[in-house]
C-alpha positions as CSV (number, residue, x, y, z in Angstrom):
1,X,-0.7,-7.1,15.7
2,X,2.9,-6.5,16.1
3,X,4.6,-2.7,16.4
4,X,8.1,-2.0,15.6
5,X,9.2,1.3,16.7
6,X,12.5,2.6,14.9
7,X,14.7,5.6,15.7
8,X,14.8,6.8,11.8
9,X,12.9,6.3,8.5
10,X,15.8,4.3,6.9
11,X,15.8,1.9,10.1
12,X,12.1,1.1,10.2
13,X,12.4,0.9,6.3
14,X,15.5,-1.8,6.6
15,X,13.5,-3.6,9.5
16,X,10.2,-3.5,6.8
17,X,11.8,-5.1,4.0
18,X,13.8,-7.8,6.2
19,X,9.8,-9.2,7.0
20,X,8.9,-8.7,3.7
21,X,11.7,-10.6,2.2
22,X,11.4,-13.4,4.7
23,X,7.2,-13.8,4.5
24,X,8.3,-14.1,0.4
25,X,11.2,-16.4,0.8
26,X,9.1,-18.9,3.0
27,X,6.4,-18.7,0.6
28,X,8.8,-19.4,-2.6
29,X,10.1,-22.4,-0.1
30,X,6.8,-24.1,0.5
31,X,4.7,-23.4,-3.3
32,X,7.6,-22.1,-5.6
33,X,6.1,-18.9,-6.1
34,X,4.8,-15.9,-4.2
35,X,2.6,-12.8,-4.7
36,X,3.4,-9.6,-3.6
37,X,1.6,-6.2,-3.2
38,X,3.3,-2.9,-3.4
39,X,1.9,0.9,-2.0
40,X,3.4,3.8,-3.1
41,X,3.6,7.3,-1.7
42,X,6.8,9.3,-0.2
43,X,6.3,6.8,3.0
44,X,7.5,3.9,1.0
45,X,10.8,5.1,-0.1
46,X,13.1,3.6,2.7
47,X,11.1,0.3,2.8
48,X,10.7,0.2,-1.1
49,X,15.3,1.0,-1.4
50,X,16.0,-1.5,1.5
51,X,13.8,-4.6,0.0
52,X,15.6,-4.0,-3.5
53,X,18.9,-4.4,-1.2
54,X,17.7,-8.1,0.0
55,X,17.9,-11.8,-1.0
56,X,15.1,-12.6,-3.1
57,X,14.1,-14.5,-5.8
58,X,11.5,-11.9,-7.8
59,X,12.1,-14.4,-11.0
60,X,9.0,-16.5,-9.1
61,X,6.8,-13.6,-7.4
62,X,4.3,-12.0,-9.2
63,X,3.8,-7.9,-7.6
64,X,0.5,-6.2,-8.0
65,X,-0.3,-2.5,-7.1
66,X,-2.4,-0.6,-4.9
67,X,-4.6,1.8,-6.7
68,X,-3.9,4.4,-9.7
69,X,-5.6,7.4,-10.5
70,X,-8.0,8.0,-13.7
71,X,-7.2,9.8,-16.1
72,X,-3.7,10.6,-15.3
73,X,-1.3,9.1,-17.9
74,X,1.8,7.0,-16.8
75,X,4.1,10.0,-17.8
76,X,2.9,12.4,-15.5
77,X,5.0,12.6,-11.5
78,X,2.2,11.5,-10.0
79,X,1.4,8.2,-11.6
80,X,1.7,5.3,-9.5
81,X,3.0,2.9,-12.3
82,X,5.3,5.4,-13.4
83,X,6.6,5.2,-9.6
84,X,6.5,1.4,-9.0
85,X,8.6,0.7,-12.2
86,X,11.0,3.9,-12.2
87,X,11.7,2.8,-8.1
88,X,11.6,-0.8,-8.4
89,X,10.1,-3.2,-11.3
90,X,12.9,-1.7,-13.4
91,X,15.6,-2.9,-11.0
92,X,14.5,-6.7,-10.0
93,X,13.1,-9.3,-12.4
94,X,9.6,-10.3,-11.2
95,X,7.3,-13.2,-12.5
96,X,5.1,-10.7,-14.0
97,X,4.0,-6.8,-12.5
98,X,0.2,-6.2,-12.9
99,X,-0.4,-2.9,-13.4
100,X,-3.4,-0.7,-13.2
101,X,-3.8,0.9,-16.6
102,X,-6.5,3.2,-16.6
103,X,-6.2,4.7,-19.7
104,X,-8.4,2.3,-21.6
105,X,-11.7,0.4,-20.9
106,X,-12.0,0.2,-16.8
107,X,-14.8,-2.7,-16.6
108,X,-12.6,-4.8,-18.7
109,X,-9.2,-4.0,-16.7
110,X,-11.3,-4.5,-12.7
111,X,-12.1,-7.7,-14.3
112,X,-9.3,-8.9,-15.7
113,X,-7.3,-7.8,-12.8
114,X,-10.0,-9.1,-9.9
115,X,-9.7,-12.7,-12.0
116,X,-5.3,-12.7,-11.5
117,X,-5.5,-12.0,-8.2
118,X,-8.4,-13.9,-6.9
119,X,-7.0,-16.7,-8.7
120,X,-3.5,-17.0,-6.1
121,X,-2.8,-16.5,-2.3
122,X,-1.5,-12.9,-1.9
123,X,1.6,-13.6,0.7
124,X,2.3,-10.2,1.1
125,X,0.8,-7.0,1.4
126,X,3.0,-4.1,1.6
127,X,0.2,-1.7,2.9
128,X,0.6,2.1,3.8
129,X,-1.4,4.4,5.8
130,X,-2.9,7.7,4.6
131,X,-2.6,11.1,6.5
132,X,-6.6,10.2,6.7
133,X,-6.0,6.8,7.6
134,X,-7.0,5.3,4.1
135,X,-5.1,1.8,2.9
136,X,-5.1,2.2,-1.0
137,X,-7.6,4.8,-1.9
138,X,-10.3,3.6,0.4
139,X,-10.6,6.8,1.9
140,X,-13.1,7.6,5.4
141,X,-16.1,6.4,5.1
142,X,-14.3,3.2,3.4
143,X,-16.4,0.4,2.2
144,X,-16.0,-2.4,4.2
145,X,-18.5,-4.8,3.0
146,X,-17.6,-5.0,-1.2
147,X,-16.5,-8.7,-2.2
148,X,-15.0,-6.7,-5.2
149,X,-11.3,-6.8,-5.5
150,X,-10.9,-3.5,-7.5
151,X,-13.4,-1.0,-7.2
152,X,-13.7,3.0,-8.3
153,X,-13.7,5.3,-5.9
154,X,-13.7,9.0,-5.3
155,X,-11.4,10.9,-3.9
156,X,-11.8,13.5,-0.6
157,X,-10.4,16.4,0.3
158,X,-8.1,15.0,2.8
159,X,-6.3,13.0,0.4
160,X,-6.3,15.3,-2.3
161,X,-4.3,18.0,-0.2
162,X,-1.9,14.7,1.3
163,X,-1.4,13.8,-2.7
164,X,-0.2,17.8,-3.5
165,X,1.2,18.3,-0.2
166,X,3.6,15.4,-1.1
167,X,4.5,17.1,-4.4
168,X,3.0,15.5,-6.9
169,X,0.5,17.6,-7.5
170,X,0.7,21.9,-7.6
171,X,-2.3,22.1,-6.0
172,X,-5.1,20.0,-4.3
173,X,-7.2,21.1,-7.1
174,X,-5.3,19.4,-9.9
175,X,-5.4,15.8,-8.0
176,X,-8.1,13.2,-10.0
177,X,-11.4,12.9,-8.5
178,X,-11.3,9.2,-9.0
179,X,-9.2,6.4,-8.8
180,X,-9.0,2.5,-9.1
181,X,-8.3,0.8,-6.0
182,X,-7.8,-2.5,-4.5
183,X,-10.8,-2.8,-2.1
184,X,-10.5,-3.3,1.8
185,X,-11.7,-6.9,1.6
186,X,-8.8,-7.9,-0.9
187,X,-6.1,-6.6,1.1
188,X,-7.4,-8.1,4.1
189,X,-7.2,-11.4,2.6
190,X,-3.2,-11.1,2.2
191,X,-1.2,-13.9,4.2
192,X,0.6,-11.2,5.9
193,X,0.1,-7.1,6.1
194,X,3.5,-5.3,6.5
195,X,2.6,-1.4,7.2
196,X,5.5,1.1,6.8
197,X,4.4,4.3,8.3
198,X,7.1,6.8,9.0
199,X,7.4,10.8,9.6
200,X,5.6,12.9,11.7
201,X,3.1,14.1,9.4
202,X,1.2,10.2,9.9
203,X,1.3,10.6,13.5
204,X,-2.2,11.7,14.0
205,X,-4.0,8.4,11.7
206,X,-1.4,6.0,13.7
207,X,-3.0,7.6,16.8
208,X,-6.4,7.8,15.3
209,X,-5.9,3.8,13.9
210,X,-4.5,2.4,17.4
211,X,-6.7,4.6,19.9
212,X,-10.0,3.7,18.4
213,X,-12.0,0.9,17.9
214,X,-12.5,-0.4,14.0
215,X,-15.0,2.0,12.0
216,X,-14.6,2.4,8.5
217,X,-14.5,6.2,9.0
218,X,-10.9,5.2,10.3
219,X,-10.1,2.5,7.1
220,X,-7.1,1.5,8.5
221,X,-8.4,0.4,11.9
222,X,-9.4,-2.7,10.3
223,X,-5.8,-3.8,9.9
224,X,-6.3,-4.6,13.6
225,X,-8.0,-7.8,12.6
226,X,-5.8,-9.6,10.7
227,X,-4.0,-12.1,12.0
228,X,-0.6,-10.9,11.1
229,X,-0.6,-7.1,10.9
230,X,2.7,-5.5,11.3
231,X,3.0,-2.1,11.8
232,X,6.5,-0.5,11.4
233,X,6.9,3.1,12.9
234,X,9.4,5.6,13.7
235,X,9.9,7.7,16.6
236,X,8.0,10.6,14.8
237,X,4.8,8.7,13.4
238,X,4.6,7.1,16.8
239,X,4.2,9.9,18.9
240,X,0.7,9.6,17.5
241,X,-0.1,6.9,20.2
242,X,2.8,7.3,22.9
243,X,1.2,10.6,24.2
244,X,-1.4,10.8,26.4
């Protein structure tokens, strides 16, 4: 595990995509193509700007996505595909984006989706951390043990009120129950992890995620086990483990 702690947001996001871009370039160097997964969420903006900012050849990396709610169409604020394309598909030229439609039969998309991905090494996970310490919408207590690369899952509390307290939601209340998401297995099985976990607000799950040993009622503690974890903080989200 590596930690990089930055002064602001917009550093650790610059510092974030620099990795990202060089795990993909090596990757493009040595096969001629490269996978890429993207997280969303208002911790992603800086990383998510400063990547579209560097030297990469997207015409040979295919990008998949996290998790997306059900039965939320991709109009609404809150959709995830509506934020991946509007913040970045739309502005690069990737292979191919596979997106999480939900809107139709869900058996057929986990399959179809589980088959593309299984099928290629991942090189890079672009992985966030919760307020609750979730990675994708595995939220406490995450299943550790599925072989399933895309599973359903419900929603708690915790995230529900990180989802509205974001703005994307008016209320709690009006966040899905349920949601597709890549499982905890899948994304351990990505070359490399890059986590991008800035503001304050994420300081208690960085402390909770590097102060504790790996339990699936903190889901991202098992980020510790992969060989090449790298956690980017700022000063804010890493007062979670500085203090005493």
């Amino acid at each position: 595990m590596i930690i990089s702690v930055s002064k602001t947001p917009e550093e650790l996001g610059s510092a974030a995509a620099r990795l990202v871009a060089a795990k993909l370039n090596e990757a493009v160097v040595e096969r001629g193509e490269a996978s890429l997964i993207l997280s969303t969420g208002s911790s992603q903006f800086e990383t998510l700007n400063s990547l579209l900012k560097e030297n990469v050849e997207w015409n040979k990396i295919d990008i998949f996505h996290l998790d997306e709610y059900i039965d939320l169409h991709i109009t609404h604020i809150a959709s995830f595909r509506k934020y991946i394309r509007e913040r970045f598909i739309d502005h690069i030229n990737c292979r191919k984006f596979y997106s999480i439609d939900t809107e139709g039969d869900l058996s057929e998309l986990i399959s179809y989706l589980s088959s593309e991905i299984c099928r290629r090494q991942v090189d890079v996970g672009l992985i966030g951390i919760g307020e609750n310490a979730h990675i994708a919408f595995n939220d406490p207590p995450a299943d550790f043990d599925t072989k399933e690369a895309f599973i359903t899952v419900k929603l708690d509390e915790r995230c529900k009120l990180q989802q509205a307290g974001e703005g994307w939601f008016k209320t709690p209340r009006d966040v899905p129950d349920k949601a597709v998401s890549m499982s905890v297995d899948r994304i351990m099985q990505c070359r490399t992890i890059v986590s991008a976990v800035p503001h304050l607000i994420k300081a208690e799950a960085v402390g909770l995620v590097l102060k504790n040993k790996i339990t699936n009622r903190i889901p991202a503690s098992i980020l510790k086990k992969h060989p090449d974890f790298n956690l980017f903080l700022d000063q804010n989200s890493a007062s979670g483990f500085m203090t005493s």
